[in-house]
N, CA, C and O atoms as a printed pandas DataFrame, in Angstrom:
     atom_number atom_name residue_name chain_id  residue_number  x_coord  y_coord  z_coord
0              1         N          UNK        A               1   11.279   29.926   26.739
1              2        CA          UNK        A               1   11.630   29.759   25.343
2              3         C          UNK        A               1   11.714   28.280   24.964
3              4         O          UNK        A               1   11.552   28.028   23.770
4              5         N          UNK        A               2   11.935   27.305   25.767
5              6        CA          UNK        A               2   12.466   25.985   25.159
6              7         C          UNK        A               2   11.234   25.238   25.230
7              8         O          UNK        A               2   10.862   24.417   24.391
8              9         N          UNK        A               3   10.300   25.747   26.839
9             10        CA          UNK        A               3    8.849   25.250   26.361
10            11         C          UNK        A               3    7.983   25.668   25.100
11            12         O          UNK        A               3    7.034   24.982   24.721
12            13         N          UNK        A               4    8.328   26.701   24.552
13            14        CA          UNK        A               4    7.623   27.244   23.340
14            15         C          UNK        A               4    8.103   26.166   22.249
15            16         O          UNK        A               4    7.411   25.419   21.556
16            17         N          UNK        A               5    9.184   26.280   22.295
17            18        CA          UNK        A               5    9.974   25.422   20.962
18            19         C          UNK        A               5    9.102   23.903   20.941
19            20         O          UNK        A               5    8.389   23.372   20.090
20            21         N          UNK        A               6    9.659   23.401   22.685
21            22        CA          UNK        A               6    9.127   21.936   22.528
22            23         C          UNK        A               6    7.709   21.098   22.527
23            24         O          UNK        A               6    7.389   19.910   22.506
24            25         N          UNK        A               7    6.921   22.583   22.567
25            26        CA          UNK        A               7    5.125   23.121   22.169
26            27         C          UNK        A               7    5.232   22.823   20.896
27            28         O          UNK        A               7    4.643   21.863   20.400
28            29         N          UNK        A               8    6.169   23.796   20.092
29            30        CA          UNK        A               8    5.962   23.547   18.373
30            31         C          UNK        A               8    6.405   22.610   18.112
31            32         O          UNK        A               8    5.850   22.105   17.137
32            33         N          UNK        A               9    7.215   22.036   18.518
33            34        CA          UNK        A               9    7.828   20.832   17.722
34            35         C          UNK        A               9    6.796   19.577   17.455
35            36         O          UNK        A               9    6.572   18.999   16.391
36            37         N          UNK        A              10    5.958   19.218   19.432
37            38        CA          UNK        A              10    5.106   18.925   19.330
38            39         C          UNK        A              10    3.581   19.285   18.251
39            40         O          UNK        A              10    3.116   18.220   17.844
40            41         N          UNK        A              11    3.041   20.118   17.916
41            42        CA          UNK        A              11    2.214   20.499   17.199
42            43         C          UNK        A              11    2.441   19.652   16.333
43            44         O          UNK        A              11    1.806   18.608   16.180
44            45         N          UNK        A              12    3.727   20.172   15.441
45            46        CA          UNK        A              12    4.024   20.120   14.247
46            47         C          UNK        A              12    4.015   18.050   13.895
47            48         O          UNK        A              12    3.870   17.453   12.828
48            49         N          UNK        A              13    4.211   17.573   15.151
49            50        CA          UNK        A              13    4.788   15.737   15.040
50            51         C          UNK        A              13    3.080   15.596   15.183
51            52         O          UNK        A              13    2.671   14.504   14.788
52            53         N          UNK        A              14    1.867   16.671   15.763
53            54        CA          UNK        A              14    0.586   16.056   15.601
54            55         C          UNK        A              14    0.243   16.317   14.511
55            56         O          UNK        A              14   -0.240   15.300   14.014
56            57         N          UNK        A              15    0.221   17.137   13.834
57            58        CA          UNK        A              15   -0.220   17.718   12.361
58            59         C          UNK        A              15   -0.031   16.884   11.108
59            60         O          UNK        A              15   -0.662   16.719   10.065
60            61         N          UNK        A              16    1.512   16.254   11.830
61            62        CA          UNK        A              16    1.651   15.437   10.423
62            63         C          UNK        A              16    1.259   14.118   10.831
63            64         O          UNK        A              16    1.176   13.386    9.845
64            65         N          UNK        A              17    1.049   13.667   11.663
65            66        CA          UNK        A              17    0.446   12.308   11.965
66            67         C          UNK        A              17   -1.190   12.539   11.460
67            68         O          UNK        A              17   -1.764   11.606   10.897
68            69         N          UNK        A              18   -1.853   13.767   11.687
69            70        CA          UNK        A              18   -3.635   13.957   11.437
70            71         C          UNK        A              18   -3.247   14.013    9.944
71            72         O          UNK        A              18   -4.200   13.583    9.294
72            73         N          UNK        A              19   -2.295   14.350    9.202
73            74        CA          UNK        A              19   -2.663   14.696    8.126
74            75         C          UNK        A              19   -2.271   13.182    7.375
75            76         O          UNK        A              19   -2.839   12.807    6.349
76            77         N          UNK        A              20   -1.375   12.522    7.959
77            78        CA          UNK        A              20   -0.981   10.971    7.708
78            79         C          UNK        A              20   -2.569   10.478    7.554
79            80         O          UNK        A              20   -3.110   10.155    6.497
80            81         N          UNK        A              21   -3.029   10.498    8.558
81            82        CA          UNK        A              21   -4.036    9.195    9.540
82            83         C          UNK        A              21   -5.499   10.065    8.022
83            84         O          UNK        A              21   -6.162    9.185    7.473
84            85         N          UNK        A              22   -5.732   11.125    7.681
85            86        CA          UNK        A              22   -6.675   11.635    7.017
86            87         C          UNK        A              22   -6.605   11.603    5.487
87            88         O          UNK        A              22   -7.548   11.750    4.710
88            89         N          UNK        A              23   -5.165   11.358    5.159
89            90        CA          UNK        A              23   -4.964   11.240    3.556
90            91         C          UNK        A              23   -5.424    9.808    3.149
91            92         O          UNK        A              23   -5.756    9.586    1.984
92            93         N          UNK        A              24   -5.454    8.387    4.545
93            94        CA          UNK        A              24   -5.802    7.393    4.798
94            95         C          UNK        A              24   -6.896    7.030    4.694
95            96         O          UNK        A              24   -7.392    5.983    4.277
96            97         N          UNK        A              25   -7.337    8.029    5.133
97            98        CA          UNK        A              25   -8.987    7.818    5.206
98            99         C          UNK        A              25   -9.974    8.032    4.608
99           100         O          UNK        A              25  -11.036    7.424    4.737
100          101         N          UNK        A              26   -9.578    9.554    3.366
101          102        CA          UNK        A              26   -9.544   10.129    2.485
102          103         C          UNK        A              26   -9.573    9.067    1.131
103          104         O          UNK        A              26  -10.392    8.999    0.215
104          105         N          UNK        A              27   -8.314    8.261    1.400
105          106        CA          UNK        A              27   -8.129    7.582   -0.294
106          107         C          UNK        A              27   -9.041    5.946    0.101
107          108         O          UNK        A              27   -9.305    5.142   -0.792
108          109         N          UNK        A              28   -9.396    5.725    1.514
109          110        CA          UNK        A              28  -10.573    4.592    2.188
110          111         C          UNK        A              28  -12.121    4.924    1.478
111          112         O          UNK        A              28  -12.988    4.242    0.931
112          113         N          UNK        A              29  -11.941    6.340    1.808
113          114        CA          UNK        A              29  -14.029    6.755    1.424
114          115         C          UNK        A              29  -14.000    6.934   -0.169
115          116         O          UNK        A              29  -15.005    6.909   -0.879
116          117         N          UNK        A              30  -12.901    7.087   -0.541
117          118        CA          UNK        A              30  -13.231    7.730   -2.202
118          119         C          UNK        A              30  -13.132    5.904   -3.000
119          120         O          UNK        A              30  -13.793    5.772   -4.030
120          121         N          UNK        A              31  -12.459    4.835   -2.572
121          122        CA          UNK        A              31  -12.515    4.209   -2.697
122          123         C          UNK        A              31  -13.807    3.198   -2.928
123          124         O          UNK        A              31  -14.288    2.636   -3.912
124          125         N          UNK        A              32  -14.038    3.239   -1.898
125          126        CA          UNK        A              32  -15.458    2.788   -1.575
126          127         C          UNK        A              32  -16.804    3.266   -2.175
127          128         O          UNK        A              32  -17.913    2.757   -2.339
128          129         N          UNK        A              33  -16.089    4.760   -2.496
129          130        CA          UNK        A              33  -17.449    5.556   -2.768
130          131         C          UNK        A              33  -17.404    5.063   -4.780
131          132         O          UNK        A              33  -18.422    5.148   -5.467
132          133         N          UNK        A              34  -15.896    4.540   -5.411
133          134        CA          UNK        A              34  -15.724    4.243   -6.563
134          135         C          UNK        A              34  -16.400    2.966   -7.248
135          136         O          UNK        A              34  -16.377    1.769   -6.959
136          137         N          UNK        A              35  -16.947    3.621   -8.165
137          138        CA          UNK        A              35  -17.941    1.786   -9.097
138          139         C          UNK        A              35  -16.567    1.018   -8.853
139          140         O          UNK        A              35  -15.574    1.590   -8.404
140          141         N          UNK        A              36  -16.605   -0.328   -9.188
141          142        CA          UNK        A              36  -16.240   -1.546   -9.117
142          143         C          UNK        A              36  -15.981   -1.540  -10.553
143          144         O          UNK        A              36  -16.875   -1.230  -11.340
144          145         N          UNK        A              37  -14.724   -1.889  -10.969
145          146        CA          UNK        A              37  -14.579   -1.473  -12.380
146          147         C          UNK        A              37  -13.777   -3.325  -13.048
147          148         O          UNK        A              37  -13.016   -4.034  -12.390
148          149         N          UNK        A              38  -14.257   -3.586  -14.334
149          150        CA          UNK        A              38  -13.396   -4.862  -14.900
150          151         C          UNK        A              38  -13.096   -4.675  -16.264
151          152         O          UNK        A              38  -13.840   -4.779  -17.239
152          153         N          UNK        A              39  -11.942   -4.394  -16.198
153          154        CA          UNK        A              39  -11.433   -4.152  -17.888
154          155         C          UNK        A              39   -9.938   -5.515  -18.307
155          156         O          UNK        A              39   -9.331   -6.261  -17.540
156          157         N          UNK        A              40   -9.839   -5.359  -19.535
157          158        CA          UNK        A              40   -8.802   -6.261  -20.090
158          159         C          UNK        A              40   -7.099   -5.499  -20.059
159          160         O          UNK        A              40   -6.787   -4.495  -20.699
160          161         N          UNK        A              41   -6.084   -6.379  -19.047
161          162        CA          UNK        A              41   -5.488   -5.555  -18.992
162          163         C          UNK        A              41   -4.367   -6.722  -18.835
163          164         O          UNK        A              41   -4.667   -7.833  -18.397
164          165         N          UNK        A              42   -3.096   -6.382  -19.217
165          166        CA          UNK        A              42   -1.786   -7.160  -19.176
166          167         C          UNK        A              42   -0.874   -6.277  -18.333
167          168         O          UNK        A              42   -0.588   -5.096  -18.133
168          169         N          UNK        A              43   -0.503   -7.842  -17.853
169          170        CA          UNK        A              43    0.989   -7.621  -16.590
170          171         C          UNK        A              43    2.418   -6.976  -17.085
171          172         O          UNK        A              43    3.371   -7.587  -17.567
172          173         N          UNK        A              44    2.293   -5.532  -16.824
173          174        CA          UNK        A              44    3.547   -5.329  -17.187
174          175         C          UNK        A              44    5.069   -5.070  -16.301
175          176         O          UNK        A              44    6.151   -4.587  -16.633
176          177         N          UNK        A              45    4.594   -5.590  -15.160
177          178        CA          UNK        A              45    5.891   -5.641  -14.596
178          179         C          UNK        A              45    5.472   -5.988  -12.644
179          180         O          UNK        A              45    4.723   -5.276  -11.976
180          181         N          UNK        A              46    6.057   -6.979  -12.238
181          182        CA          UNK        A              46    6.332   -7.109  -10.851
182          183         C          UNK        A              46    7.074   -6.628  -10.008
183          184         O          UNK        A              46    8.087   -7.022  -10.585
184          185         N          UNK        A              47    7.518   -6.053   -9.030
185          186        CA          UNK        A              47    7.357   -5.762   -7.964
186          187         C          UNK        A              47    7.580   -6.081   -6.335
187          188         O          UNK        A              47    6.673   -5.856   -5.534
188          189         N          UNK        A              48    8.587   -6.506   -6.012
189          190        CA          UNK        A              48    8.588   -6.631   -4.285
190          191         C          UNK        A              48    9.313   -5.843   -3.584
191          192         O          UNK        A              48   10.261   -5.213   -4.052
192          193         N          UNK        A              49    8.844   -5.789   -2.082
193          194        CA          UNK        A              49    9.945   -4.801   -1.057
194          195         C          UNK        A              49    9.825   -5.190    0.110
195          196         O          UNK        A              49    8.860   -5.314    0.863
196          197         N          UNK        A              50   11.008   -5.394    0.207
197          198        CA          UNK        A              50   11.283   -5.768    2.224
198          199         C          UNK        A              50   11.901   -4.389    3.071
199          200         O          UNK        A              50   12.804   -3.599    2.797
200          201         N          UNK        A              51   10.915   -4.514    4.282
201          202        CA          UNK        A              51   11.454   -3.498    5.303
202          203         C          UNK        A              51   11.510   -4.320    6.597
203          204         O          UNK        A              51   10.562   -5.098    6.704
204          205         N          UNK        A              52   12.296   -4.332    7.493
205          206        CA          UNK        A              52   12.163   -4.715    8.839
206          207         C          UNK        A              52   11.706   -3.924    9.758
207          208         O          UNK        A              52   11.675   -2.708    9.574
208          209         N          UNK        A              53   11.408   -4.325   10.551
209          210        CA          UNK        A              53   10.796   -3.739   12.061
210          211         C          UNK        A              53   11.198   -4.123   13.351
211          212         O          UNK        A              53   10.578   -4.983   13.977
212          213         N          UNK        A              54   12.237   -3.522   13.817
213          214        CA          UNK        A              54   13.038   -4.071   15.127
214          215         C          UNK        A              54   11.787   -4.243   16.263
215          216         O          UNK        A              54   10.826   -3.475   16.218
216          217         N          UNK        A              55   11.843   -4.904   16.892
217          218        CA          UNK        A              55   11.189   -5.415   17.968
218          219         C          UNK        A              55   11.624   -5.972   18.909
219          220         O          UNK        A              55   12.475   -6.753   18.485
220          221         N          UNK        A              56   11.512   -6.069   20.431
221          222        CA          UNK        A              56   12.295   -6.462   21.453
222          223         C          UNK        A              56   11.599   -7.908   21.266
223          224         O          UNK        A              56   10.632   -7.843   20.507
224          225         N          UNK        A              57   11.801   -8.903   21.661
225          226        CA          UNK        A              57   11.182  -10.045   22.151
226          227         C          UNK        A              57   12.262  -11.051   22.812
227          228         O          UNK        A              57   12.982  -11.813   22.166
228          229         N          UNK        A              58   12.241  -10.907   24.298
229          230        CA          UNK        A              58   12.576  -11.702   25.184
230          231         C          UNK        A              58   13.798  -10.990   25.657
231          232         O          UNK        A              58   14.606  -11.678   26.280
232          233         N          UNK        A              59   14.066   -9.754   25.471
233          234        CA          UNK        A              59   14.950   -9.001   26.350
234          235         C          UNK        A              59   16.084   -8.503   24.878
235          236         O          UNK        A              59   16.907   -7.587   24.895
236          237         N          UNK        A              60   15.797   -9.368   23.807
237          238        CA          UNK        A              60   16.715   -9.041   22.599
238          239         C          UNK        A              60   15.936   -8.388   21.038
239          240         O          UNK        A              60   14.834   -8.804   20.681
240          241         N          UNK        A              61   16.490   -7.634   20.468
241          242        CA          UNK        A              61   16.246   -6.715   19.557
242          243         C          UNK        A              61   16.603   -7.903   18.395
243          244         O          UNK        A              61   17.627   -8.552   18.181
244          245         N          UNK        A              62   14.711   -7.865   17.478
245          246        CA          UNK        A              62   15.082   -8.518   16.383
246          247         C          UNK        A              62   14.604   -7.932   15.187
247          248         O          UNK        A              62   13.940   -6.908   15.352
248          249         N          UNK        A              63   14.752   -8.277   14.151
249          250        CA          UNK        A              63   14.755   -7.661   13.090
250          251         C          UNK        A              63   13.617   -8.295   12.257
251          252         O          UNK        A              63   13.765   -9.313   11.580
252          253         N          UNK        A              64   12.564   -7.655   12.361
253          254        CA          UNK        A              64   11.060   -8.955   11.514
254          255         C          UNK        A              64   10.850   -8.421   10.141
255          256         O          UNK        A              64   10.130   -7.423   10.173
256          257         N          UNK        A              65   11.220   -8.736    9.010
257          258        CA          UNK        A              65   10.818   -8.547    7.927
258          259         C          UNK        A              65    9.298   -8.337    7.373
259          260         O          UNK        A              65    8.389   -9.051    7.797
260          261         N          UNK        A              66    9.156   -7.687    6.754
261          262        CA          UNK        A              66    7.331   -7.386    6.102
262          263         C          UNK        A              66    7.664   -7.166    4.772
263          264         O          UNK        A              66    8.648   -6.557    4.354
264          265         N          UNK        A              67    6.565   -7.830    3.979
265          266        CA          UNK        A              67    7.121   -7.622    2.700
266          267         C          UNK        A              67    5.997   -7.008    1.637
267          268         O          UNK        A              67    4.919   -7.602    1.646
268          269         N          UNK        A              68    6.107   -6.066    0.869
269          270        CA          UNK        A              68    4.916   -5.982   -0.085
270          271         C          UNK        A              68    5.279   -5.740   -1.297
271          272         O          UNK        A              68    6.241   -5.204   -1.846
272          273         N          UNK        A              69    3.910   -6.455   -1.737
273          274        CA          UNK        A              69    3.676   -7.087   -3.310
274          275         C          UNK        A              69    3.396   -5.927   -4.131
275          276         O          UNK        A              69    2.618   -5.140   -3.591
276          277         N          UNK        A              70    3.862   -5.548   -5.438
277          278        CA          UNK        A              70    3.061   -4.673   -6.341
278          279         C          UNK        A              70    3.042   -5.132   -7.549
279          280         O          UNK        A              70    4.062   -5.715   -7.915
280          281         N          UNK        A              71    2.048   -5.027   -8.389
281          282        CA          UNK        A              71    2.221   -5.508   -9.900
282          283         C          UNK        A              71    1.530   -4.406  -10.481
283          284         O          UNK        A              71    0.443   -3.967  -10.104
284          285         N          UNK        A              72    2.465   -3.843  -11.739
285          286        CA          UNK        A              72    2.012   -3.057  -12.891
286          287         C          UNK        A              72    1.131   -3.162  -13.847
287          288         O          UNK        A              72    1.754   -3.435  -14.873
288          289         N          UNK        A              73   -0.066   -3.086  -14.071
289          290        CA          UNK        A              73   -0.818   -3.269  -15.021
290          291         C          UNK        A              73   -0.472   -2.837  -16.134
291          292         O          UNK        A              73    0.727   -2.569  -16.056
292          293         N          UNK        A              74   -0.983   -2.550  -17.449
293          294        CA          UNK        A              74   -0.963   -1.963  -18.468
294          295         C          UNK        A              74   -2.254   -0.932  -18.115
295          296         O          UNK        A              74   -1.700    0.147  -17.903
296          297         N          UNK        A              75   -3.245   -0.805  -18.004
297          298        CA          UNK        A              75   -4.307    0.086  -17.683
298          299         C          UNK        A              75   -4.146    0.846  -16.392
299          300         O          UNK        A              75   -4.915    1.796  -16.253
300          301         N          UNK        A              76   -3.477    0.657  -15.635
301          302        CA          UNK        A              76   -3.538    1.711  -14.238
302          303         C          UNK        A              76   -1.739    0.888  -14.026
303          304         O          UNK        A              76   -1.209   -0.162  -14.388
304          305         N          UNK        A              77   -1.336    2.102  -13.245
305          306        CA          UNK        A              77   -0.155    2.179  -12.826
306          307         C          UNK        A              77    0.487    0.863  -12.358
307          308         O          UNK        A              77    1.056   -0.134  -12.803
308          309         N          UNK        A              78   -0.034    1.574  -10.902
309          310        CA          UNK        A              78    0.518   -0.218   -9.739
310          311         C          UNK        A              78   -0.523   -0.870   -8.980
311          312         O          UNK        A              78   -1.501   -0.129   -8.886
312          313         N          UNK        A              79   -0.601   -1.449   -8.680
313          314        CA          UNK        A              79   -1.759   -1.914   -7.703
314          315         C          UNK        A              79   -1.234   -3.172   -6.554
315          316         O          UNK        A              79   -0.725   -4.224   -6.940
316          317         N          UNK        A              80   -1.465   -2.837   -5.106
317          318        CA          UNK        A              80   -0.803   -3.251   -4.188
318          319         C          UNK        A              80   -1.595   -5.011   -4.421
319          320         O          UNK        A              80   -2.641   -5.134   -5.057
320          321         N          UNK        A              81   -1.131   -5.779   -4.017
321          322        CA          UNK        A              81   -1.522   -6.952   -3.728
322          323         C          UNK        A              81   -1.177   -7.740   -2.799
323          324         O          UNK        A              81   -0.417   -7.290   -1.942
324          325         N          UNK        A              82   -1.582   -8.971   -2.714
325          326        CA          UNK        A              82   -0.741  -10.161   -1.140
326          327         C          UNK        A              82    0.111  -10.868   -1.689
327          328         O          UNK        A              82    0.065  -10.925   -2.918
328          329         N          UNK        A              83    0.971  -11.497   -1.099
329          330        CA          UNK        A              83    2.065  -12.997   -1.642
330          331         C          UNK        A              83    0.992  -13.431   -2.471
331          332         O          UNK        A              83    0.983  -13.020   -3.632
332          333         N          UNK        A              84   -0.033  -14.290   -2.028
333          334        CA          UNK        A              84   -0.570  -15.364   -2.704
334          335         C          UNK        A              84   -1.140  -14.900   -4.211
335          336         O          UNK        A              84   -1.377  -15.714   -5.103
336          337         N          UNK        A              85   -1.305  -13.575   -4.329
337          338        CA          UNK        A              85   -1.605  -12.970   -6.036
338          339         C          UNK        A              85   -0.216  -12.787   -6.572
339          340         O          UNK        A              85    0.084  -13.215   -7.687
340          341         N          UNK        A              86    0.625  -12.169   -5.810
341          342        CA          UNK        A              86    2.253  -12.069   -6.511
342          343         C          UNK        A              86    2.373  -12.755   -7.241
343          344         O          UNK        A              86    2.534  -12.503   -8.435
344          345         N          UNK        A              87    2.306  -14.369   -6.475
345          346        CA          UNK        A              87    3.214  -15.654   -6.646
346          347         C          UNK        A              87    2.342  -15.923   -8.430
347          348         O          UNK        A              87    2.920  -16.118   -9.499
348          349         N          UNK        A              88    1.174  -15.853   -8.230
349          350        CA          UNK        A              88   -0.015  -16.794   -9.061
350          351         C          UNK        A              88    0.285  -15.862  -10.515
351          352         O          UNK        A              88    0.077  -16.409  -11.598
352          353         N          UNK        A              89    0.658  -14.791  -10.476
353          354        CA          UNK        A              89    0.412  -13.472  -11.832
354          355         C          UNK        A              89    1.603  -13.524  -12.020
355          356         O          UNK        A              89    2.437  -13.382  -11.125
356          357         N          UNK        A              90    1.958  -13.819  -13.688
357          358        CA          UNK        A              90    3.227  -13.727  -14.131
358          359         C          UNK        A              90    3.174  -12.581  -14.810
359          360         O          UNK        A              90    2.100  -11.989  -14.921
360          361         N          UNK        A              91    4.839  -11.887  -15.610
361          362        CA          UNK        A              91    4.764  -10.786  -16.399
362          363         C          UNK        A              91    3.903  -11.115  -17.529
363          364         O          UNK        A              91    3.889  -12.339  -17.659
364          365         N          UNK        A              92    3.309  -10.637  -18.243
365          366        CA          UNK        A              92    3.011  -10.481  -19.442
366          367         C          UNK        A              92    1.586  -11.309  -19.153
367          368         O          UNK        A              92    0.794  -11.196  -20.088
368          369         N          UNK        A              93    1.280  -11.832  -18.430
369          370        CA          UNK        A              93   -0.187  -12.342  -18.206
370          371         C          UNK        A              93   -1.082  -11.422  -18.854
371          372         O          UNK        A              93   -1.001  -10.194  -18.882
372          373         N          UNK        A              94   -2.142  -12.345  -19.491
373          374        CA          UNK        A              94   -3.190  -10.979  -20.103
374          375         C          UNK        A              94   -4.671  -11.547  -19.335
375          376         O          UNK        A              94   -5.011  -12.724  -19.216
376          377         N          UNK        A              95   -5.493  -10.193  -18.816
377          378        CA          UNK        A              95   -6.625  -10.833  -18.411
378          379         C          UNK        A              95   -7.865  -10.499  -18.096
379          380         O          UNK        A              95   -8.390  -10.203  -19.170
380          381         N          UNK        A              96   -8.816  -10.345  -17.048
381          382        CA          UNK        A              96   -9.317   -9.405  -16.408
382          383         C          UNK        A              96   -8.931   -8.603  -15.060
383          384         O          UNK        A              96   -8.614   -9.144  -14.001
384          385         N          UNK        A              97   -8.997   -7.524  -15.244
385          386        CA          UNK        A              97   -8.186   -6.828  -13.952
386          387         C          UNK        A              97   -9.871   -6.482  -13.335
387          388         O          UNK        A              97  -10.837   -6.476  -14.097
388          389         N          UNK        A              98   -9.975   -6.227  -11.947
389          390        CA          UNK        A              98  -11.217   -5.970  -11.225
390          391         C          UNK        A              98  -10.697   -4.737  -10.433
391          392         O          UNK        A              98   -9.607   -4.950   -9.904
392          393         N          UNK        A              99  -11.045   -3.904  -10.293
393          394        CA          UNK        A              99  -10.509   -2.845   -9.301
394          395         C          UNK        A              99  -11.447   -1.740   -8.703
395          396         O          UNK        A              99  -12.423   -1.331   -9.331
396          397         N          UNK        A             100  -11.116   -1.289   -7.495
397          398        CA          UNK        A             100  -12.372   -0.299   -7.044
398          399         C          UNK        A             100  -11.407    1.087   -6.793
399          400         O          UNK        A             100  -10.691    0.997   -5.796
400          401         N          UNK        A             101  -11.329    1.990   -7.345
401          402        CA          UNK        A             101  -10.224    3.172   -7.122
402          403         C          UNK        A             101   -9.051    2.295   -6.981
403          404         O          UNK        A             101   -8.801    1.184   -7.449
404          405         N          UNK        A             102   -8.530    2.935   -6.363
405          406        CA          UNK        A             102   -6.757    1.964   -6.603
406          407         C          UNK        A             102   -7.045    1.222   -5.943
407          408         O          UNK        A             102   -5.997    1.557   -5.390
408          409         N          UNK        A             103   -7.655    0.035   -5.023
409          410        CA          UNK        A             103   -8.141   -0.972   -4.365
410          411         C          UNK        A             103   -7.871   -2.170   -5.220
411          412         O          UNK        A             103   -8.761   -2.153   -6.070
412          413         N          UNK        A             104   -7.087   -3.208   -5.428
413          414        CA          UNK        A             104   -7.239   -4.268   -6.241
414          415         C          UNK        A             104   -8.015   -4.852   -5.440
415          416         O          UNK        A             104   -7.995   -4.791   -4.211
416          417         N          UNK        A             105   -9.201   -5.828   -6.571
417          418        CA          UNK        A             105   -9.806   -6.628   -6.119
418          419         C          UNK        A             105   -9.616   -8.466   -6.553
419          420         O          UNK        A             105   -9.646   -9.343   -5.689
420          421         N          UNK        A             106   -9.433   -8.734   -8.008
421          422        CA          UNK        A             106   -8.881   -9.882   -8.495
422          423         C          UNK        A             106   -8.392   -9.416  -10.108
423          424         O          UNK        A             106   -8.654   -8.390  -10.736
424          425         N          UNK        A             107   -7.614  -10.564  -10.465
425          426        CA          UNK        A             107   -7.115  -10.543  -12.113
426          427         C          UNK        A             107   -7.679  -12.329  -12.271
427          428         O          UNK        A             107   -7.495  -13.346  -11.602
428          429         N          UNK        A             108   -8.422  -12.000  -13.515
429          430        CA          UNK        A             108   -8.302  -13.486  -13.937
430          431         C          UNK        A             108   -7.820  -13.928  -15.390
431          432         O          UNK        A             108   -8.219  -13.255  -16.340
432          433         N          UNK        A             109   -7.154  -14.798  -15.573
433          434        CA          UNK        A             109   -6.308  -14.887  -16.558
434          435         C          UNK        A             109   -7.397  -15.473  -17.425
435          436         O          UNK        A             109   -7.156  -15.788  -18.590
């Protein structure tokens, strides 16, 4: 009985990792497979989030921060970006937005 259980439990921790790793890959091809789109669009709101990630290094548990960028368009929702676009795009910026499916590609003011 407890090998049955710890069979399903297993299954169930692969299923949702294939279905993780395929919704990934899924929103990768439709992406790619999307025209390259440039419309006029204003900044309506910024965006940051920190998570850490404990990690051993050198026998002690540290805490490494990762951080990600999002900015709100007026024409599409959110769109992920790096520090170096965060920093450069203010609110209310008006401009060209470039995008391939939810993929940002550039904004130029």
């Amino acid at each position: 009985m407890d090998n049955f259980i710890f069979n399903m439990f297993g299954m169930l921790v692969l299923f949702m990792f294939l279905v993780i790793i395929g919704g990934g890959i899924s929103q990768w091809v439709k992406n790619n497979n999307s025209p390259r789109e440039t419309v006029k669009a204003r900044v309506v709101d910024k965006k940051s989030e920190v998570t850490y990630i404990q990690q051993e290094q050198n026998g002690m548990m540290t805490n490494t921060p990762q951080w990600s960028y999002y900015i709100v368009f007026e024409v599409v929702k959110k769109m992920v970006v790096n520090g170096k676009e965060y920093k450069r795009i203010c609110e209310s910026d008006c401009g060209d937005l470039t995008f391939q499916g939810t993929r940002y590609i550039g904004f130029e003011k």
